[in-house]
C-alpha positions, 0 to 999 in steps of 0.5 A, spaced: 329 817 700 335 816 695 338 821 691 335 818 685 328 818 688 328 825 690 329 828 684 324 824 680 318 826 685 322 835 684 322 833 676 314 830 677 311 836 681 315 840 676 312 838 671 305 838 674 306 845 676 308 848 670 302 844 666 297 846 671 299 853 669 300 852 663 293 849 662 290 855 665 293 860 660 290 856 654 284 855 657 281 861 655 282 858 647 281 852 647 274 850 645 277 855 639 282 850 637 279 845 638 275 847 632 280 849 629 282 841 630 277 839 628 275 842 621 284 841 621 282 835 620 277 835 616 278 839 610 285 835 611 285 831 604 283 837 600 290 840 603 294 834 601 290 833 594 292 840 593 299 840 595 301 834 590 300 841 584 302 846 588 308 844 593 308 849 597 305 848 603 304 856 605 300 857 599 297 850 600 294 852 607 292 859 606 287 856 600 284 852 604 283 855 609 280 861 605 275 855 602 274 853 609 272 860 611 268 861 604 263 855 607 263 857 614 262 864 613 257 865 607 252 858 609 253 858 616 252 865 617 246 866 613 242 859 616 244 862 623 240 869 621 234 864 618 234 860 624 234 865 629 228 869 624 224 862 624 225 862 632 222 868 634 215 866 629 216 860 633 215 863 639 211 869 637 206 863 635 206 860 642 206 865 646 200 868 642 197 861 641 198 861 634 201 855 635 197 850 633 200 844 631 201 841 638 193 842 639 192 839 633 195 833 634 194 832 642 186 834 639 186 827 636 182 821 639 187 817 639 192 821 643 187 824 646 185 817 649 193 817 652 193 824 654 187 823 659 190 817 662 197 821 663 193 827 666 189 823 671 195 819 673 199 826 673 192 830 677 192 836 672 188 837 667 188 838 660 188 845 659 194 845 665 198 839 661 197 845 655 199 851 658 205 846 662 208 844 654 208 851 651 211 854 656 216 849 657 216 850 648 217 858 649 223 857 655 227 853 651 226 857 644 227 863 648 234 860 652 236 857 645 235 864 642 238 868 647 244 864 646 245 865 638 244 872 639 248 873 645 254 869 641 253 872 635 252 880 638 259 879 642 262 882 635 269 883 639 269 875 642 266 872 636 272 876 631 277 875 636 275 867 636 274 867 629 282 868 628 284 864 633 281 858 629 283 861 623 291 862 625 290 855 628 287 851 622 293 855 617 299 852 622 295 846 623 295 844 616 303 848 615 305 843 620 301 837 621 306 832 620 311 835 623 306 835 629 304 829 629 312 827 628 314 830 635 307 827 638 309 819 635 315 820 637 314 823 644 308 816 647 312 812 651 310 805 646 314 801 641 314 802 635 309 797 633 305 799 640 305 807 635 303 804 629 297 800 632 295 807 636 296 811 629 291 806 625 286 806 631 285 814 632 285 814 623 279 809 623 277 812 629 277 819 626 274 817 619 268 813 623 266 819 628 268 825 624 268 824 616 262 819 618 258 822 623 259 829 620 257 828 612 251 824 614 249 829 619 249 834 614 246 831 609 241 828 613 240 834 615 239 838 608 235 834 606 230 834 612 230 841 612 228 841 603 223 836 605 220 840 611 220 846 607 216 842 600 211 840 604 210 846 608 212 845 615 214 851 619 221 853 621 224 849 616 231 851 618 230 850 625 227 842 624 233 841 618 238 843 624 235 839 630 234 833 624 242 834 623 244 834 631 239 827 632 243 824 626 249 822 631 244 819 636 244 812 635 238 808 634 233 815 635 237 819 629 232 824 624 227 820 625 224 823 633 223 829 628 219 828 621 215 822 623 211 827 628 211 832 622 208 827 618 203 825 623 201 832 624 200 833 616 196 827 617 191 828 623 191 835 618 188 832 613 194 833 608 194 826 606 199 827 601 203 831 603 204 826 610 205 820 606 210 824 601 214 826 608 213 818 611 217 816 604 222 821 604 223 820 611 223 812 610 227 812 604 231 818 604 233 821 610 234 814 614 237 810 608 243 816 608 244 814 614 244 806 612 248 807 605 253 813 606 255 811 613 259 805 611 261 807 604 265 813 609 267 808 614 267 802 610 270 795 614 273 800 620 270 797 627 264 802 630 263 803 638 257 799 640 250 803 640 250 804 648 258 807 649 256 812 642 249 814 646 253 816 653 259 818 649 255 823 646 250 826 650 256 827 656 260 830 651 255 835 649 254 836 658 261 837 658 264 841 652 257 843 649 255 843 641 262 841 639 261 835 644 257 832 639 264 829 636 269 830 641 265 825 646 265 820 641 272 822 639 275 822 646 271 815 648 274 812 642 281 814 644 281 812 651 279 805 648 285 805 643 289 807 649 287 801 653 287 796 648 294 798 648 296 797 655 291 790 655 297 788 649 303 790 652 301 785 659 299 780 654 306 780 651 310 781 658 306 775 661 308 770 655 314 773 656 315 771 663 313 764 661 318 759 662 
């Protein structure tokens, strides 16, 4: 082994080690910053509008950080109150065997039917496929419960994550260019390779973040003010679960308010039943049709199946933030493959006599 060689495999463990051990002491923060990334990025056209009339890039970023907190800590904190109320009547409810939404509709001939042919194959019988979905109902509003309330009732963990994302939103608008200056200048590509990468990862970020985001936040607002004109129960919690399926492919808010429209309409609520059908079909659905590409435009999209796993094994490995990173993350590597796809394309015509 040569001298040259020696140093270079001293300086590679160097460096593993000491981003080994730098990654264990940022550990701890990273999902905050993450966030802090994220909504950076997000409310980022606002600091750069604000910034063309203030021209100072303290005030600039404390602005709108105090607007980003403004809408992060009145709306959020009052929709999770609500949403914790309305799951605890959930849950009274079931375990009360109030609940009679499920039995309604699985009450009816045409379920009913199916529901026999499931529980002959499964051999159990109707009153234990009951008992089996409510309790599988109240464990799962009970665990979702228990996680909201134990995030919310750990003051000390919550307020210091708080201001880690708040100081970290402050400096990311500060100096985000300079940032991502040092960022381009340190990738070991050509300058055409960065400038590629740098117009895939803004595509990328205006399709997975500004468009699922909006779309799933409008999607849900609607959903949750329509459940609450026809007077559906929890609300809140159906308008969150409609918000979280919008970044489903394929499935989208349509998994919750057409059971809710059956259900109205096995119940005999014929108006409002059709009245929820035509404002899913023709609201909530066409939000996702007609907004989506007014925010992303002519910019390429994944294809349905790689969004679908990305999504979902996001949320398996980072939780509810894996919802946009997972797609983020996919939507990177495949940039960053493309690229090195490119680069031995130019080095095999370059070989070429």
């Amino acid at each position: 082994m040569t001298g040259k060689q020696f140093s270079n495999i001293t300086l590679i463990a160097i460096v593993l080690v000491l981003g080994f051990l730098n990654y264990r002491i940022m550990k701890p923060f990273l999902i905050p910053v993450t966030w802090a990334l994220l909504l950076t990025i997000l409310f980022y056209p606002l600091y750069d509008y604000l910034l063309k009339y203030i021209k100072r890039p303290s005030v600039t970023s404390l602005l709108t950080l105090s607007v980003i907190l403004l809408i992060i800590v009145g709306p959020f904190s009052y929709c999770s109150f609500l949403l914790i109320k309305e799951l605890g009547t959930l849950l009274d409810d079931v375990e009360g065997g109030k609940f009679h939404a499920f039995k309604t509709m699985l009450g009816h001939p045409g379920i009913q039917t199916g529901i026999e042919k499931m529980t002959s194959l499964l051999n159990i019988t109707p009153g234990e496929l009951d008992r089996l979905i409510a309790e599988n109902i109240s464990q799962l509003g009970k665990g979702l419960v228990a996680r909201i309330t134990r995030g919310l009732g750990e003051v000390i963990t919550v307020a210091f994550r708080f201001i880690v994302v708040a100081i970290s939103i402050f400096f990311f608008l500060k100096h985000g260019s300079t940032i991502l200056g040092k960022v381009y200048d340190y990738l070991p590509f050509s300058v055409m390779q960065k400038d590629r990468l740098a117009r895939q990862v803004r595509n990328m970020i205006i399709s997975t973040l500004y468009g699922g985001v909006i779309v799933a936040t409008v999607q849900g607002a609607v959903g949750g003010l329509a459940f609450f004109i026809v007077g559906i129960q929890a609300p809140i919690l159906w308008g969150s679960i409609m918000a979280i399926a919008s970044f489903l492919p394929l499935i989208g808010p349509f998994v919750v308010w057409f059971p809710a429209a059956i259900y109205l309409l096995i119940q005999g609520e014929i108006v409002k039943g059709v009245g929820l059908v035509l404002i899913g079909t023709f609201v909530i659905s066409l939000i996702d049709t007609f907004l989506r590409p007014m925010i992303i435009g002519n910019r390429t999209q994944m294809p349905f199946l790689a969004l679908f796993f990305s999504v979902l094994g996001g949320i398996s490995l980072f939780g509810f933030i894996g919802f946009i990173l997972g797609p983020m993350l996919l939507a990177l590597f495949v940039s960053v493959i493309e690229i090195f796809k490119s680069t031995e394309e130019m080095n095999q015509a370059g070989d070429l006599p």
